[in-house]
C-alpha positions as CSV (number, residue, x, y, z in Angstrom):
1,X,7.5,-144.2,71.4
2,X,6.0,-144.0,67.8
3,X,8.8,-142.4,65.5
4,X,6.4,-142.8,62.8
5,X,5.0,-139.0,61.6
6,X,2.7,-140.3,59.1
7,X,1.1,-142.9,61.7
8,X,0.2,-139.6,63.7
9,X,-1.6,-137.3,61.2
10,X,-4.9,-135.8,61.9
11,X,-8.1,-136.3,60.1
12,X,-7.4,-133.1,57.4
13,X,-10.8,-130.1,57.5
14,X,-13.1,-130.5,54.8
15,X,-12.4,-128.1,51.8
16,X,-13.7,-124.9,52.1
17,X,-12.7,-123.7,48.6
18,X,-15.1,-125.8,47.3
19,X,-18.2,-125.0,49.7
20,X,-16.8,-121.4,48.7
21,X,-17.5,-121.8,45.2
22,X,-21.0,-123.9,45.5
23,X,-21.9,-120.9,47.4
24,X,-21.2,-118.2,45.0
25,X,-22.9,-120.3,42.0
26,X,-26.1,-120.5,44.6
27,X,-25.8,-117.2,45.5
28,X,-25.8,-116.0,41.7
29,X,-28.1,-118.2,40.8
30,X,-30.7,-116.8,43.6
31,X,-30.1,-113.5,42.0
32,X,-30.5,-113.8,39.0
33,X,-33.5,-116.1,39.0
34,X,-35.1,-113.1,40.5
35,X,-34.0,-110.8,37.7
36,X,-35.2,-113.4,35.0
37,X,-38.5,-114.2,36.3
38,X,-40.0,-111.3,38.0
39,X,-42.0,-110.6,34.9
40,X,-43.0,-113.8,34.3
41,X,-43.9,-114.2,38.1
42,X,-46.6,-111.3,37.8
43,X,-47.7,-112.1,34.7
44,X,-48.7,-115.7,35.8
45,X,-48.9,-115.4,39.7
46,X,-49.1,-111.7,40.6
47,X,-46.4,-112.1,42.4
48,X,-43.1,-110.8,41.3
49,X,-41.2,-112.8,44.2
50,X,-42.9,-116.9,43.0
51,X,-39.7,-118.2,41.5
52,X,-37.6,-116.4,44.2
53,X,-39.5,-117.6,47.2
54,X,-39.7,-121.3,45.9
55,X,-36.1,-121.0,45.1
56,X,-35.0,-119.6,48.4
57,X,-36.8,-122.6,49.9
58,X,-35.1,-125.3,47.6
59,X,-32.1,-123.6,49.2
60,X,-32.7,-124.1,52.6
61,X,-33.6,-127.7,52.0
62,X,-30.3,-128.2,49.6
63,X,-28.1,-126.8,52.7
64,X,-30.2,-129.6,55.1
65,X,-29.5,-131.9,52.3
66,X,-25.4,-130.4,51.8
67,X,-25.2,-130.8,55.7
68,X,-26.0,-134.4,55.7
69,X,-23.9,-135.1,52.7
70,X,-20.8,-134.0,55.1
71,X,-22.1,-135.3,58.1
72,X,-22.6,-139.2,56.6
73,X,-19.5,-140.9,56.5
74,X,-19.2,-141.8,52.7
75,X,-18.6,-145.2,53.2
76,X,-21.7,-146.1,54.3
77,X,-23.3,-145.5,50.6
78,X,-21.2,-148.6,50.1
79,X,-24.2,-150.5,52.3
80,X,-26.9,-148.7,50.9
81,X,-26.1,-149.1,47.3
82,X,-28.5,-151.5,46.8
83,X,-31.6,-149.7,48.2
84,X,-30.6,-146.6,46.4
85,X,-30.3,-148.5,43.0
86,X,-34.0,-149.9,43.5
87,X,-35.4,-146.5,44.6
88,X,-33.8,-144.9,41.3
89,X,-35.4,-147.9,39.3
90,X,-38.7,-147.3,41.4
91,X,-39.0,-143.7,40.3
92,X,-37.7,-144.1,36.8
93,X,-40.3,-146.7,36.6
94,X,-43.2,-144.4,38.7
95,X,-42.8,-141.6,36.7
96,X,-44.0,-143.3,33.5
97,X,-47.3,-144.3,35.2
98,X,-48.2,-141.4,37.5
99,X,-45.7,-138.3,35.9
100,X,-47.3,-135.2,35.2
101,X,-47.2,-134.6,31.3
102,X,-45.7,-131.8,29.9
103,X,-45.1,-131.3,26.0
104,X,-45.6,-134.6,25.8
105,X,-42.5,-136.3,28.4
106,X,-43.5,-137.5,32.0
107,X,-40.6,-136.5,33.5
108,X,-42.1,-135.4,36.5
109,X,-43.9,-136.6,39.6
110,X,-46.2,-134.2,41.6
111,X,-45.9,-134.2,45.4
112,X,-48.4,-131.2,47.0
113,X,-47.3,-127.9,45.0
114,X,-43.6,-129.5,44.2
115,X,-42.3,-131.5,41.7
116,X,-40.1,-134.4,41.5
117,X,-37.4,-135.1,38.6
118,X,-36.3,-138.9,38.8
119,X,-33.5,-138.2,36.5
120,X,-32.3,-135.6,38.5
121,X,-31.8,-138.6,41.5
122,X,-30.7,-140.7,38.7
123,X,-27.6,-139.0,37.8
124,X,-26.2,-138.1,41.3
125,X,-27.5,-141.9,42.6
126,X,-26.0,-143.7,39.3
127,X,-22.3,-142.3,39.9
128,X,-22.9,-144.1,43.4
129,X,-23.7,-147.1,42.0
130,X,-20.9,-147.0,39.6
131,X,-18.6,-146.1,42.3
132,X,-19.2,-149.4,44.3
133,X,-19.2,-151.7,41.3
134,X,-16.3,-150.3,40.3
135,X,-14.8,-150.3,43.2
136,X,-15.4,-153.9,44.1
137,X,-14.0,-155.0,40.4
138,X,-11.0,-152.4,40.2
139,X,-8.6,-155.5,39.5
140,X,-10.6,-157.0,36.9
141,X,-11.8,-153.6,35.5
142,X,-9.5,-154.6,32.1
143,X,-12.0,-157.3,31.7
144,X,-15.0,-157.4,29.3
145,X,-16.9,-159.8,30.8
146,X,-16.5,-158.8,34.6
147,X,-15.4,-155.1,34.4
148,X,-17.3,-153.5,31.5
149,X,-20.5,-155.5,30.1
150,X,-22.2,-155.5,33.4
151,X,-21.7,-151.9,33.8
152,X,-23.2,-151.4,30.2
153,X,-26.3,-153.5,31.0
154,X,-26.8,-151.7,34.5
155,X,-26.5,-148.5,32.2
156,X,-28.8,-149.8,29.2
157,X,-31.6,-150.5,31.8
158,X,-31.7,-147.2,33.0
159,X,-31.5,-145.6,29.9
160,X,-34.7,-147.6,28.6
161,X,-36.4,-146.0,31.4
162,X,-35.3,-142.3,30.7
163,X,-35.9,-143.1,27.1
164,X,-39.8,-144.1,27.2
165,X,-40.4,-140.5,29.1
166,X,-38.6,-139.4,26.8
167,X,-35.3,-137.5,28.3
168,X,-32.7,-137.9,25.4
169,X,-30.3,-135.3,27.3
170,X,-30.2,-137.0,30.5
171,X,-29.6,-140.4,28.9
172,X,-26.4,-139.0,26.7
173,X,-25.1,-137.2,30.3
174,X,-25.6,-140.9,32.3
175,X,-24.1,-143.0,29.3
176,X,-21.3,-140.3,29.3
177,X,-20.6,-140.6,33.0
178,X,-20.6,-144.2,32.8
179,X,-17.7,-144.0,30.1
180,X,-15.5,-141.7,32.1
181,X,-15.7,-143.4,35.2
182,X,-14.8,-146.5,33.4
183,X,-11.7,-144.8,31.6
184,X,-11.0,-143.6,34.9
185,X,-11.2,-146.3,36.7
186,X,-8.5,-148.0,34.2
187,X,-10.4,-150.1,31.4
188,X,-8.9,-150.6,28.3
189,X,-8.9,-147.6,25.4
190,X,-10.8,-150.2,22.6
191,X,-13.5,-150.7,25.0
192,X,-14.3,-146.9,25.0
193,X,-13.9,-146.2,21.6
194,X,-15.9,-149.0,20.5
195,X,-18.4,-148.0,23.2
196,X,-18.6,-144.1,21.5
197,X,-19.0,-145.8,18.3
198,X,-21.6,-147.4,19.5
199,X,-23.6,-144.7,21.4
200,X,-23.1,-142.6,18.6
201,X,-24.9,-144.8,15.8
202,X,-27.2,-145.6,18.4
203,X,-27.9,-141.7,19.1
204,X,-28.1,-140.8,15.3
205,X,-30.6,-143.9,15.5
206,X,-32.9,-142.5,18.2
207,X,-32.5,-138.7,17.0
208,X,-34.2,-139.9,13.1
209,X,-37.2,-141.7,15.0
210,X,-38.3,-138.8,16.4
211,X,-39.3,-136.0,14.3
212,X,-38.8,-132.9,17.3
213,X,-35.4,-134.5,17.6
214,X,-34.6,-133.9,13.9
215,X,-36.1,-130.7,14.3
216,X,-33.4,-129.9,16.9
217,X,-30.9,-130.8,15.1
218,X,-31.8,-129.1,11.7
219,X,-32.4,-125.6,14.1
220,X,-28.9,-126.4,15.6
221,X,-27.2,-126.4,11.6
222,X,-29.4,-123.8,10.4
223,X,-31.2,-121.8,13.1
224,X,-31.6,-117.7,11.4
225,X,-33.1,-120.4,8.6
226,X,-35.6,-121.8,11.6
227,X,-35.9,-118.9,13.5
228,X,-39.7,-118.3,13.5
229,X,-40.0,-122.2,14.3
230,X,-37.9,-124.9,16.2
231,X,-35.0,-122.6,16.3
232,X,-37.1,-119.4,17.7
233,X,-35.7,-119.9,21.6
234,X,-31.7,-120.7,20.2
235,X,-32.1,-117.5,18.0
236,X,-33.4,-115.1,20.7
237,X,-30.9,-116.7,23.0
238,X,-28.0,-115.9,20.6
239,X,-29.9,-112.3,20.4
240,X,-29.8,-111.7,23.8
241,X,-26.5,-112.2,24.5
242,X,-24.8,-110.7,21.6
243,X,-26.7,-107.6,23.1
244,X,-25.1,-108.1,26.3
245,X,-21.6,-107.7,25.0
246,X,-18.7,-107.2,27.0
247,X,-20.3,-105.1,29.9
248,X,-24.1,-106.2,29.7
249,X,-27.1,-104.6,30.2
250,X,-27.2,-104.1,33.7
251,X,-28.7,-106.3,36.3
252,X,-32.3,-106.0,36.0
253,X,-32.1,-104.3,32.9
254,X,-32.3,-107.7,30.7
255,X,-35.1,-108.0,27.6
256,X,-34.7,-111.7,27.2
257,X,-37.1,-111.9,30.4
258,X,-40.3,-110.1,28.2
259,X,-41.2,-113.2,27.1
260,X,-38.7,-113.5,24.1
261,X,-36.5,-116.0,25.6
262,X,-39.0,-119.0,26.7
263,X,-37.7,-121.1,30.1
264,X,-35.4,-117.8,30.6
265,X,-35.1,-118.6,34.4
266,X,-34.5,-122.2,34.1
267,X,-32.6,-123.6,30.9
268,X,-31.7,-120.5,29.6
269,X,-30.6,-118.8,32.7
270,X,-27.5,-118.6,31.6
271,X,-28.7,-116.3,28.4
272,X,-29.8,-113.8,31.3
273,X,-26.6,-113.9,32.9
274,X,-24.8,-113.3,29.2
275,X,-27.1,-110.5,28.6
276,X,-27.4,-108.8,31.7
277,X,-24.0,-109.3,33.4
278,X,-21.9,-109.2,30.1
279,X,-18.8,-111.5,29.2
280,X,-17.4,-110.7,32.5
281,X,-20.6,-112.6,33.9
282,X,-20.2,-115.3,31.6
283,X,-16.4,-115.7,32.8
284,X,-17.3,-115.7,35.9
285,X,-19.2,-118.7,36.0
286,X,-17.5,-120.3,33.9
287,X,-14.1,-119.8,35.9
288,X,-16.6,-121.4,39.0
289,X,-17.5,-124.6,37.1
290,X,-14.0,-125.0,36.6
291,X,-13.1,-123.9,40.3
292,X,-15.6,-126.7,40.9
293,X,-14.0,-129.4,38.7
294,X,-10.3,-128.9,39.7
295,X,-11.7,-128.7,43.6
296,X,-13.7,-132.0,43.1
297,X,-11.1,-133.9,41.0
298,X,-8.7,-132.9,43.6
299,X,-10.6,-134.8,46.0
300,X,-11.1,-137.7,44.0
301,X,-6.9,-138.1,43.4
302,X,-6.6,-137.7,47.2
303,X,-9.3,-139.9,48.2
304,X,-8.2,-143.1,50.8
305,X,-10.4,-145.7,48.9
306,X,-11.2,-146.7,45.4
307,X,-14.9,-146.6,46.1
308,X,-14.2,-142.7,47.4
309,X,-12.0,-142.0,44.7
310,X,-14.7,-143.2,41.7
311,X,-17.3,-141.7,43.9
312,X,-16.0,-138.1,44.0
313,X,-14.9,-138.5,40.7
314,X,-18.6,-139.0,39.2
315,X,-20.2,-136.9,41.2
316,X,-18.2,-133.8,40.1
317,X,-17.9,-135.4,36.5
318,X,-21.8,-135.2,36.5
319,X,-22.4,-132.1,37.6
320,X,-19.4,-130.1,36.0
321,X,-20.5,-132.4,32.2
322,X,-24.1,-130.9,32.9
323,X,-22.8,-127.1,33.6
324,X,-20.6,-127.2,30.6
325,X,-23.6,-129.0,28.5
326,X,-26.3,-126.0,29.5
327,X,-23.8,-123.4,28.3
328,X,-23.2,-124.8,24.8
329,X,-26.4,-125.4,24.5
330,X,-27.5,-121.5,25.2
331,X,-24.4,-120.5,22.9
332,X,-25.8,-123.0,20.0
333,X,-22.5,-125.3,20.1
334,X,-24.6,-127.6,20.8
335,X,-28.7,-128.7,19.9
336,X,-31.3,-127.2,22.3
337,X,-31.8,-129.7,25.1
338,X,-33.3,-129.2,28.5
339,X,-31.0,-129.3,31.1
340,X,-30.5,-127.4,33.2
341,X,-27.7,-125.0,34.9
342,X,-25.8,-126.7,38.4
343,X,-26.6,-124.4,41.0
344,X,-27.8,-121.5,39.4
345,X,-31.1,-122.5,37.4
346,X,-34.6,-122.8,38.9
347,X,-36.0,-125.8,39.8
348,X,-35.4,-128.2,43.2
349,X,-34.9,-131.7,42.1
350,X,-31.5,-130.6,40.5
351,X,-30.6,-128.1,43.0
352,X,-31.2,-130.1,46.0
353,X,-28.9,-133.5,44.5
354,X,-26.3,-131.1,43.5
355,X,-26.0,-129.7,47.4
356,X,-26.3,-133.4,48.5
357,X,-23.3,-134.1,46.4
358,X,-21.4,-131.4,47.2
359,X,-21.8,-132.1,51.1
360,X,-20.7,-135.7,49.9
361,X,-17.3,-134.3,48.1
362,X,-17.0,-132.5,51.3
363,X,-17.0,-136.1,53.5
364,X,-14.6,-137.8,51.4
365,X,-12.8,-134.7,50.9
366,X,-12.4,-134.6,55.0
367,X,-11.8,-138.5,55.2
368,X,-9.1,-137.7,52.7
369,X,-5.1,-137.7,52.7
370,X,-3.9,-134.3,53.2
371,X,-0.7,-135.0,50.4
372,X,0.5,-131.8,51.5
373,X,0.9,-133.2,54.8
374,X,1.8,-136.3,54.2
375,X,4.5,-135.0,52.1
376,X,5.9,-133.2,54.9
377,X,5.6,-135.6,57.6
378,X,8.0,-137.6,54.8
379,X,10.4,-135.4,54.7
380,X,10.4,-134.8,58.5
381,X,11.2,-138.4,58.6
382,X,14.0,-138.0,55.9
383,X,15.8,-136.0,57.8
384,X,15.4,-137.7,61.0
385,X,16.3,-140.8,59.7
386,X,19.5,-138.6,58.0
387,X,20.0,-137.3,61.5
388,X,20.3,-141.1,62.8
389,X,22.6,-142.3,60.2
390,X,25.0,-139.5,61.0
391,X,24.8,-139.7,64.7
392,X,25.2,-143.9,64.6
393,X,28.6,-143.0,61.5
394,X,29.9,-140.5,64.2
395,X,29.5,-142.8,67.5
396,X,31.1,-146.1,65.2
397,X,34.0,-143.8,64.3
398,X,34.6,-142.6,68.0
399,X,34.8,-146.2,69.0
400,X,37.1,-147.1,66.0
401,X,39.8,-144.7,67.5
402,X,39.4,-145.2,70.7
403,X,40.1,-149.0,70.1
404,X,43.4,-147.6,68.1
């Protein structure tokens, strides 16, 4: 007979909280892309439903692509690490050659009547990467040479790539995740800090070689001063939702979407959440994104593995960095940049690698140790094994007086 509890646990459900709360930030975001774009949808298309039909079919194929998230055993990304490190390098590198220009970046590759964002693939396909390498150097992770520089060559590569299409904003979110996976993972404090030093002479650098970059950033100090010119979208974003307020407009009833908030159903949705659904709307996403991050951190801490545990870790960094990003940006705490909003914005590149990643957090979060469980198979045990000790005392001190 096996008296050990622990020994016969049960592989724990996946967690639903967190399918829960991907589902509401889809959910909203379906909604509220149609609210933002109708206009804009007859105006180019005649056809108020475009964005909303192309949307509800980047759904369908994120919940194929959520499905077979959970349905993969994690671990088996461990294999495939290789292959999907090339094909990110492969699409990086594609993009630059046969991308569709737009305001002058190739970040996009057409494919029929859909298009492609390799840096969308890159940040969900990069924390994998990461993961394993981490993983496999977790006891000399303290080390420069072994557990850091290789990391931050991996890292530079891919940034090179992003940086000749150009995508500024997806290179600072990458760089960022590779940091906190490495202070996660348990490097040494100095390495960080020097490495933010770093980056951030190296991102002043790159922002005064480009003069739309400086732009940015002067409409970021000063944007009522640049408000007819590279601060025009920040300012009618800030317009829009101060006229929001606490209650909002109304669903539907948003201005913002007549054309004076440009990329209103993509980057900005979040200014026709603000505006139409009021503080309350904007606390309620925010209090998902955080739902999100507790859920998926959660997971990582209770993860089996060290390659599960960096793994869910980075993925829900990523996405949760990216949300938080977006709405600073919309607010003007931070310099205009395109990226755009987890779950909610238009667009299927970033929608359909965010559902993939969730139905990964869901995989590990099902291969996962149940603490609650195994916390109470413990103290099953304790008590047993108290049980034991008291029965064995009372049989030795039977026998003692029966020998007297």
């Amino acid at each position: 007979m096996n008296t050990n509890p622990i020994r016969n646990m049960v592989e724990r459900p996946w967690d639903g909280w967190l399918l829960l709360v991907v589902c509401v930030l889809i959910g909203l975001g379906v909604v509220m892309i149609y609210s933002a774009s109708g206009i804009t949808a007859s105006w180019q298309f005649n056809d108020a439903m475009f964005f909303l039909k192309r949307q509800l079919i980047y759904v369908g194929i994120g919940f194929v692509m959520l499905i077979i998230g959970l349905k993969v055993d994690y671990r088996w990304y461990q294999r495939l690490v290789y292959p999907i490190l090339i094909g990110t390098i492969g699409l990086l590198a594609l993009v630059l050659v046969a991308g569709t220009e737009v305001n002058s970046a190739r970040r996009w590759i057409r494919l029929a009547s859909f298009n492609i964002q390799p840096a969308e693939i890159a940040k969900i396909s990069i924390a994998f990467v990461l993961a394993y390498s981490m993983a496999k150097k977790h006891d000399k992770i303290k080390s420069f040479t072994i557990g850091v520089l290789p990391h931050l060559l991996l890292i530079g590569f891919i940034i090179g790539l992003l940086m000749l299409q150009p995508d500024f904003g997806s290179s600072v979110l990458i760089t960022t995740l590779m940091g906190a996976m490495l202070f996660f993972a348990g490097t040494r404090l100095i390495y960080i800090i020097t490495g933010i030093a770093i980056c951030v002479v190296g991102g002043g650098f790159a922002i005064t070689m480009a003069d739309y970059r400086m732009a940015r950033i002067l409409a970021f100090l000063d944007p009522w001063g640049n408000q007819d010119t590279s601060a025009y979208q920040l300012v009618e974003s800030l317009i829009s939702i101060g006229s929001g307020g606490v209650p909002g407009r109304g669903l539907g009833e948003g201005l913002g979407k007549l054309g004076f908030v440009p990329e209103l159903h993509t980057d900005f949705i979040g200014t026709a959440i603000a505006e139409e659904l009021g503080f309350f709307g904007v606390a309620l996403i925010i209090g998902l994104y955080v739902a999100f991050a507790f859920r998926g951190f959660l997971i990582a801490m209770r993860a089996r593995d060290y390659f599960g545990r960096f793994t869910a870790f980075g993925l829900t960094f990523i996405i949760s960095l990216q949300g938080a990003v977006n709405l600073c940006v919309i607010s003007g705490l931070l310099p205009t940049k395109g990226l755009t909003l987890p779950f909610i914005s238009f667009g299927g590149s970033s929608l359909l690698m965010c559902m993939f990643a969730t139905g990964v957090l869901l995989n590990i979060s099902k291969c996962a140790e149940d603490t609650y469980a195994l916390r109470q198979a413990q103290i099953r045990a304790e008590k047993e094994r108290s049980a034991w000790d008291k029965k064995r005392e009372r049989i030795l001190k039977e026998h003692q007086e029966d020998r007297i």
